[in-house]
C-alpha positions in Angstrom: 0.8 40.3 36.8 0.0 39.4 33.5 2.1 40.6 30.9 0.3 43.3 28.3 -1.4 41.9 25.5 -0.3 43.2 22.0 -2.5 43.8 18.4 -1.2 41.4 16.4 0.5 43.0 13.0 -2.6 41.5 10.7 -6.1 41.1 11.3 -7.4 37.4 12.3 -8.2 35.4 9.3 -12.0 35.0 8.8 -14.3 33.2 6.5 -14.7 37.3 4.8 -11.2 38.2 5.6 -8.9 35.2 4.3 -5.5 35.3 5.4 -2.6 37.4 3.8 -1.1 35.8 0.7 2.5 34.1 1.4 5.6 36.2 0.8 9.0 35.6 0.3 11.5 36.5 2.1 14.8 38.3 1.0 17.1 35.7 1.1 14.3 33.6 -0.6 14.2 36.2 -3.4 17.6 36.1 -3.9 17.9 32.1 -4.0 15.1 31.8 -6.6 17.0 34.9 -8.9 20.6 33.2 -8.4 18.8 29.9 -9.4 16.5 31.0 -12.1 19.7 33.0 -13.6 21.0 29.3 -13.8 18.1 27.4 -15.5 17.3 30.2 -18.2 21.3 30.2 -18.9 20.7 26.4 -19.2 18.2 27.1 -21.2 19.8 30.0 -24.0 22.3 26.8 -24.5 19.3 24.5 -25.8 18.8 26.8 -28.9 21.9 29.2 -29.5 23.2 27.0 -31.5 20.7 25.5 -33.9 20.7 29.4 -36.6 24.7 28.8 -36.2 25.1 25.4 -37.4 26.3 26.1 -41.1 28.6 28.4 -39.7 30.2 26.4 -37.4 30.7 23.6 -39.4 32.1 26.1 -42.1 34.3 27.6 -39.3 35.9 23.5 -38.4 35.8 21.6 -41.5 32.3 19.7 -40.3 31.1 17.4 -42.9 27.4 18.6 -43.8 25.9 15.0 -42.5 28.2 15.5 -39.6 26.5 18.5 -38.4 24.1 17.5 -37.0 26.4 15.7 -34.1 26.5 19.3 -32.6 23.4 19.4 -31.3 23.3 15.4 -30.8 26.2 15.2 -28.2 24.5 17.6 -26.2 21.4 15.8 -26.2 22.5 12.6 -25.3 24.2 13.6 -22.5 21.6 15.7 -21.3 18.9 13.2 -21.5 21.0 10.3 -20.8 22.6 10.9 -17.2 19.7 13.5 -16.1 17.7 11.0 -14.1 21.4 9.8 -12.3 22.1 13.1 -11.3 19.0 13.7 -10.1 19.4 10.8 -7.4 23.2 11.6 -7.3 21.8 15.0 -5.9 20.0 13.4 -3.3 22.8 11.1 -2.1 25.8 13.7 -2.2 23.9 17.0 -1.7 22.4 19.3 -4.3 24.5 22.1 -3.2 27.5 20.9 -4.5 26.4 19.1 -7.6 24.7 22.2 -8.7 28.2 24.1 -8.5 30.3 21.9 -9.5 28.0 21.0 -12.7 27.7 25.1 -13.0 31.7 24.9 -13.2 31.8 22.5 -15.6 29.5 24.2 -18.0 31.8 27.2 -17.3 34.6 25.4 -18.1 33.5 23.8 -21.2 31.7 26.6 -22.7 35.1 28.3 -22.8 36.0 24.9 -24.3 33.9 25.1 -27.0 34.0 28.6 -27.6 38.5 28.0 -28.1 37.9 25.0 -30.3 39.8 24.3 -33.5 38.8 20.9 -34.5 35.4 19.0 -35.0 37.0 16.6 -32.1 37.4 19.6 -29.8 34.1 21.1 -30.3 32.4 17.5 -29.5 34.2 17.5 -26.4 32.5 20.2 -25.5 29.3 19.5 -26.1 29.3 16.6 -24.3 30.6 18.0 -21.5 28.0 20.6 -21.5 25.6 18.1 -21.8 26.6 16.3 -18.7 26.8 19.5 -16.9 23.3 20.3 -17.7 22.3 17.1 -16.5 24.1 17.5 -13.1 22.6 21.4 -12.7 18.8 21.2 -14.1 17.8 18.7 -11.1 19.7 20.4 -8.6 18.4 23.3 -9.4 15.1 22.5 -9.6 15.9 20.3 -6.1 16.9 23.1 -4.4 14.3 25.6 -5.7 11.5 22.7 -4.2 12.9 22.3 -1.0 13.4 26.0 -0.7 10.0 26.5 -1.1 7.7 24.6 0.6 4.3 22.8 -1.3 1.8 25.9 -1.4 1.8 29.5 -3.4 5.2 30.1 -2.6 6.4 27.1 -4.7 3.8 27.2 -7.2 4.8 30.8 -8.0 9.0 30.1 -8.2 8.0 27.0 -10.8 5.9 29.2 -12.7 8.7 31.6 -13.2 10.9 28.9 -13.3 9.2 27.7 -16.7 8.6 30.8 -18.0 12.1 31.6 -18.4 13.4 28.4 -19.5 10.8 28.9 -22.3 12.0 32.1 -22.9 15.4 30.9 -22.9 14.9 28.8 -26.1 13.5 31.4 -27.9 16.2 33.7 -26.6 18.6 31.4 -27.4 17.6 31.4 -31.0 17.5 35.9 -30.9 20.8 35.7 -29.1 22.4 33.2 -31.3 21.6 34.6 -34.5 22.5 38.2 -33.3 26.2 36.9 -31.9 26.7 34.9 -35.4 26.7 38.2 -37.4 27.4 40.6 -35.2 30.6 39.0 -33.9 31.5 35.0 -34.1 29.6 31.7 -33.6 32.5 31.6 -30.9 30.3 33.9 -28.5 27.5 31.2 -28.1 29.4 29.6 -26.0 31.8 32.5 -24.8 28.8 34.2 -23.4 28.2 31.5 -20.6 31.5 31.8 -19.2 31.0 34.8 -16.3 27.3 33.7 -16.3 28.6 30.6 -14.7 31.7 32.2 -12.6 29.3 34.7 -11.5 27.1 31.9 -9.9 30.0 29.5 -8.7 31.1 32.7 -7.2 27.5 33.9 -5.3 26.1 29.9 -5.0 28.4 29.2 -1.8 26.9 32.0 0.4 23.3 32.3 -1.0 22.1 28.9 -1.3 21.7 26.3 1.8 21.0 22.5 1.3 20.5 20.0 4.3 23.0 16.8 3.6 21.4 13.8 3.5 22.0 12.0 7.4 22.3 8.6 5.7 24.2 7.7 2.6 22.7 4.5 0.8 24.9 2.5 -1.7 23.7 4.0 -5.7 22.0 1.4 -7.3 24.5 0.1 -10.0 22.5 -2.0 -12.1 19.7 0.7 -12.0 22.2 3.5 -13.3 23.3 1.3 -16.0 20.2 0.2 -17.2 18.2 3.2 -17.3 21.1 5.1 -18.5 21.9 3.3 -21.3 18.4 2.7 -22.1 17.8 6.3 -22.4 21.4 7.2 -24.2 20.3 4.6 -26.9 16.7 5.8 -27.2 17.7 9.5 -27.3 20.5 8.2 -30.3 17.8 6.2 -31.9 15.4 9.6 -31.8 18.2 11.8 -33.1 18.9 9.1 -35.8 15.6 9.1 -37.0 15.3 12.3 -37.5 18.2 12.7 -39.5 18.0 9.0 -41.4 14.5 7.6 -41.4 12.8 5.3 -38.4 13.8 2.1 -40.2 16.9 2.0 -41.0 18.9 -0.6 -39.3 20.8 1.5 -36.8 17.8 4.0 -35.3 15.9 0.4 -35.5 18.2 -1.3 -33.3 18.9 1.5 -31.1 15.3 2.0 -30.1 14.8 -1.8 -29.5 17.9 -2.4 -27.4 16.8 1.2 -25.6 13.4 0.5 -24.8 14.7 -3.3 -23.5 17.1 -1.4 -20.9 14.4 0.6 -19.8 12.0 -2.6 -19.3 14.7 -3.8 -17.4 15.7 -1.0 -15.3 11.7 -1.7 -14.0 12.6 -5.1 -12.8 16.2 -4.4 -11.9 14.4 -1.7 -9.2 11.9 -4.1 -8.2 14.7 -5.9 -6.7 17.2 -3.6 -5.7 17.8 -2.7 -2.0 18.2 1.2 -2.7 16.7 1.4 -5.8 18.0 4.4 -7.5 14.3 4.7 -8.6 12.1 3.1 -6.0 9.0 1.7 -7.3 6.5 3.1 -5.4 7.2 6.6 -7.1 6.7 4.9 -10.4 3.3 4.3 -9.6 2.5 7.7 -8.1 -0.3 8.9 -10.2 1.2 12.2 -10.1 4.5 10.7 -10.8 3.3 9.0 -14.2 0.6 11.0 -15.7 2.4 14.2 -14.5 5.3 13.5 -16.6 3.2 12.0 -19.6 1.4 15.4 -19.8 4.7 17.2 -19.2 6.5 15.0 -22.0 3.7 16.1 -24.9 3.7 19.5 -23.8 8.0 19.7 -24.6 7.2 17.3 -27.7 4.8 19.8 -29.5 6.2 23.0 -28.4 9.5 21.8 -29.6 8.1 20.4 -32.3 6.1 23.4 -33.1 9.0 25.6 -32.9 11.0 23.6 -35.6 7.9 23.5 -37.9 7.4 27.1 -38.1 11.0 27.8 -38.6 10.5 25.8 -41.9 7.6 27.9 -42.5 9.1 31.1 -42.2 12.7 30.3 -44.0 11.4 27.9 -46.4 8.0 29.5 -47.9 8.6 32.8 -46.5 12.1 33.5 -47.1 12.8 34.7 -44.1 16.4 35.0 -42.1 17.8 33.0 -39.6 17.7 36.6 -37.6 14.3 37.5 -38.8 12.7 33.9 -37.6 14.3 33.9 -34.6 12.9 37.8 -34.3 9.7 36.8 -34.8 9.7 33.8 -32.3 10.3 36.8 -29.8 6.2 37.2 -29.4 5.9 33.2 -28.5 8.7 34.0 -25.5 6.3 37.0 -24.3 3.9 34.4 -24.1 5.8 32.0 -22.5 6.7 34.4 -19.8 3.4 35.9 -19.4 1.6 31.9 -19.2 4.5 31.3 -16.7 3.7 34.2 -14.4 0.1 33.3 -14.3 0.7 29.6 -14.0 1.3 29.6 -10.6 -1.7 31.5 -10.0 -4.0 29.8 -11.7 -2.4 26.5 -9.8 -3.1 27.9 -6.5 -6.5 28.9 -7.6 -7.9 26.1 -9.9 -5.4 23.1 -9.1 -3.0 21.0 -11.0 -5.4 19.3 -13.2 -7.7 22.5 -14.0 -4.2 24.5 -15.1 -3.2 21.1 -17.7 -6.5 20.7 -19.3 -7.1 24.4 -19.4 -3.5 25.4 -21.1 -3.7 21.8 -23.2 -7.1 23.2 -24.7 -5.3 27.0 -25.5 -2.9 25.5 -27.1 -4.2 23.2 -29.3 -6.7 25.8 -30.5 -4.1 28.2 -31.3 -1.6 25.5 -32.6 -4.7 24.5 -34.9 -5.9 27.9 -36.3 -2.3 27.8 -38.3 -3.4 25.0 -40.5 -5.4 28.2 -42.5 -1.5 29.4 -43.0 -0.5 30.5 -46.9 2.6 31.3 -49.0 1.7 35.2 -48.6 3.7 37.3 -46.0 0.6 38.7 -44.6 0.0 35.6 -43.2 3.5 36.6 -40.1 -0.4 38.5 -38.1 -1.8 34.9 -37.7 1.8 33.2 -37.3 2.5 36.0 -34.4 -1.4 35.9 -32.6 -1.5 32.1 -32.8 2.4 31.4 -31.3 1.5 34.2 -28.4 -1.6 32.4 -27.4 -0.1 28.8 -28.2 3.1 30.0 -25.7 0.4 31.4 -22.7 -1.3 27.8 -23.3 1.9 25.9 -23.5 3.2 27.4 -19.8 0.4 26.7 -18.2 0.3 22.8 -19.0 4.6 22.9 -18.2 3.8 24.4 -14.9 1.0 22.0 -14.0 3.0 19.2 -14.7 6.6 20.6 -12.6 4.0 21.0 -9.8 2.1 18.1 -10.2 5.2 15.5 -10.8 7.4 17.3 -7.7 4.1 17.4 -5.3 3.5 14.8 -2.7 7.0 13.4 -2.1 9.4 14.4 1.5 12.4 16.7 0.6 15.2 13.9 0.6 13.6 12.6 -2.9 13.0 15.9 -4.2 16.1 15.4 -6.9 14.7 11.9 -7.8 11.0 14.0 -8.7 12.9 16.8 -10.5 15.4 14.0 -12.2 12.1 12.6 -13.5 10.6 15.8 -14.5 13.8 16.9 -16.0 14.4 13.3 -18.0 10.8 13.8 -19.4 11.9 17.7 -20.2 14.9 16.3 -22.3 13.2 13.1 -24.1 10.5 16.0 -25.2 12.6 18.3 -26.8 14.8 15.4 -28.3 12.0 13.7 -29.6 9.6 16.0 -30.8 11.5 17.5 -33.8 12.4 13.9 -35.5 8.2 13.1 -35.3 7.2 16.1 -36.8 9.7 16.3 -39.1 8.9 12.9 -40.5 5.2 13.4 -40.6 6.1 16.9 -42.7 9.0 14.8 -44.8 6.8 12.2 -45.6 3.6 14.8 -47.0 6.4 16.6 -49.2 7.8 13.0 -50.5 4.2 12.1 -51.4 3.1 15.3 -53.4 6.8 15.5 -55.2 7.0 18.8 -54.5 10.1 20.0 -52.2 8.9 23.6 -53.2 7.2 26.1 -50.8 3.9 24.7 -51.6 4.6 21.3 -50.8 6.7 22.4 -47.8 3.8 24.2 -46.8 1.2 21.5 -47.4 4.0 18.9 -45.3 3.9 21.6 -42.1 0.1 21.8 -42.1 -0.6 18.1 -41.5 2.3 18.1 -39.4 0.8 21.2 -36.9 -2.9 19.1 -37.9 -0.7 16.5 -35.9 0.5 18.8 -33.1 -2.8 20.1 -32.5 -4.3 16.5 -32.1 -1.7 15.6 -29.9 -1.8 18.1 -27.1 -5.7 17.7 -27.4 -5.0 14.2 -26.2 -2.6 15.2 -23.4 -5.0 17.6 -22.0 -8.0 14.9 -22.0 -5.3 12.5 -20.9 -4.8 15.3 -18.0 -8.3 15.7 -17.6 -9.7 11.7 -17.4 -6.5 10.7 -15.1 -5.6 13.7 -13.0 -7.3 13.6 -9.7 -11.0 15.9 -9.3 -10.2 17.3 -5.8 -7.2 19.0 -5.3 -5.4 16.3 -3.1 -5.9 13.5 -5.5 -2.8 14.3 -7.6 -0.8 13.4 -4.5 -2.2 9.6 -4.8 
């Protein structure tokens, strides 16, 4: 006898009835909040800093030249070891790189936050740096093999960059708020039972398959391409701070950019490349990641610029500016809610060039801006729209550059996309800052109209610039959907 048939729980999927949009589960829910709680902490420590700088240095005796070292530290070691963790992760597990780098950061926030000395402080820094480097690829690792290539994973990277945008501008709210409410001290005393909170929950929430087979890591490989990218991060930061051709950001760039045209040849050879080649000419792999760098260059960038506009021709606070980035991290979130949407719906390539277009047309409607206050409405319509446009491009690109590749090298495609995250932000203030330098130097005038007239061409510049990463997108990117993937 045959056993009673049963009505399934949902209707058969027809071509008028299309089947019933993925869900996640409850433990999946609580993975992606346990790791996005992570990445926008990550994220807060980007920014809180930079409206706390004179303070701190007041606080420890820095020099003024020296000050900039604070945020420099960081950034080398964040950009510098990222793409080593990220195979690290995949050799050793991502599990237990993303705790023990969540420990660290735990650890020397509450460094940093104790410190007494300019030596102390560094420390710090540099150990929060490495600790970023270690979690931001294992998180992202985790979140891609917990989620599996489809709406489910498009929709946790969407949220994903939403709130790490929104951490930066957060970061700047949040550091400007602890500074005069309380101490510089709490910028980095806030992480500390953010990151016991997680080292505590991580161990029971999250699950990560070990690798079966342990390769040797690619020594030569980790040397080259870290020390390339430690001296062309320094070289970046040095610009910034002392021109692009004096002697030392000069030689720095060279000698970086000759590590990293070795590290190609020294993985052509190697046996267990730490990068194998075959990734490095993925389409998705290199034009993914060239779109994703310009979109963190001119956001960045953009960011910086407008603070000038706002403190230096407005007059405003470092509260008040960091205030009134609050309506570019609405937009942020809102671009990163939709992005994995409009992904699903329109595809990878679609999302870039659509969100490249946005923002350029928003970042280019600031150009008309004038030394009047009235002019915040424009500042505040043009960074909302800019921040929807921006999200959308940073979610194509995390999709794009993790899509196509089997779960054991999912911390080598989130290393990459992470390396390209940090070289962004650490590159796209020194540019911009010595296009909108150089305008002031030529008109004489360090004034608000000529520091006005210096962040016009440079936004001219930003504008231009994501208008060629979404054509790049859109001329390279595959047409059909699985083209991305060759």
């Amino acid at each position: 006898m045959s056993a009673p048939s049963r009505t399934p729980s949902h209707p058969a999927p027809t071509a008028d009835r299309p089947a019933p949009a993925a869900r996640m589960t409850g433990r999946q829910k609580l993975v992606l909040t346990l790791l996005l709680g992570a990445q926008f902490m990550i994220a807060v420590d980007f920014s809180i800093l930079n409206v706390a700088l004179p303070v701190v240095g007041e606080g420890l005796g820095f020099a003024l030249r020296d000050l900039q070292w604070i945020a420099t530290a960081f950034a080398l070691a964040a950009a510098g070891f990222t793409l080593l963790f990220g195979r690290v992760a995949d050799l050793v597990g991502r599990k237990r790189l993303f705790i023990g780098g969540m420990a660290v950061l735990g650890l020397s926030s509450a460094l940093g936050g104790l410190a007494t000395s300019p030596e102390v402080l560094l420390t710090a820094r540099v150990l929060q740096g490495l600790a970023t480097a270690a979690v931001t690829p294992a998180g992202l690792a985790l979140m891609t093999t917990a989620f599996k290539e489809g709406p489910l994973r498009e929709r946790a990277l969407g949220l994903n960059g939403a709130l790490m945008s929104a951490g930066f501008t957060a970061g700047a709210i949040l550091g400007g708020l602890l500074t005069d409410l309380l101490s510089w001290r709490w910028a980095f005393l806030v992480n500390v039972p953010v990151a016991a909170l997680v080292v505590a929950l991580a161990p029971a929430v999250i699950t990560d398959s070990r690798p079966t087979e342990r390769p040797r890591l690619d020594i030569p490989g980790a040397a080259t391409v870290t020390g390339g990218l430690l001296l062309l991060v320094y070289g970046l930061t040095q610009a910034g701070a002392t021109g692009w051709t004096t002697p030392t950001t000069l030689a720095a760039l060279l000698t970086g950019l000759a590590l990293l045209v070795g590290f190609w040849f020294v993985e052509k050879r190697a046996a267990a490349p730490l990068v194998p080649v075959r990734i490095l000419k993925r389409r998705s792999v290199i034009w993914g990641n060239t779109t994703g760098l310009i979109a963190f260059v001119t956001e960045t960038s953009f960011v910086f610029l407008l603070t000038l506009y706002l403190q230096e021709v407005l007059g405003y606070s470092p509260l008040a500016t960091g205030l009134a980035f609050g309506v570019l991290g609405i937009g942020t979130v809102i671009g990163g809610t939709l992005g994995g949407r409009v992904v699903g719906r329109y595809g990878t390539r679609a999302t870039i060039v659509t969100g490249g277009v946005v923002q350029a047309l928003a970042t280019l409607s600031l150009v008309a801006l004038g030394t009047s206050g009235a002019w915040i409405r424009l500042l505040l319509a043009a960074t909302f729209i800019g921040g929807i446009g921006n999200m959308l491009m940073i979610v194509g690109f995390m999709v794009t550059a993790t899509s196509g590749l089997p779960d054991d090298e999912q911390g080598l495609a989130t290393g990459l996309a992470t390396m390209t995250q940090q070289v962004g932000i650490t590159l796209g203030i020194p540019v911009m800052s010595a296009i909108a330098t150089a305008r002031v130097t030529a008109l004489g005038d360090p004034g608000p109209e000529g520091v006005l007239s210096g962040v016009s061409v440079a936004i001219l510049a930003n504008s231009a610039l994501v208008l060629a990463g979404a054509l790049l997108a859109g001329t390279l990117l595959g047409r059909r959907p699985t083209d991305h993937l060759a």
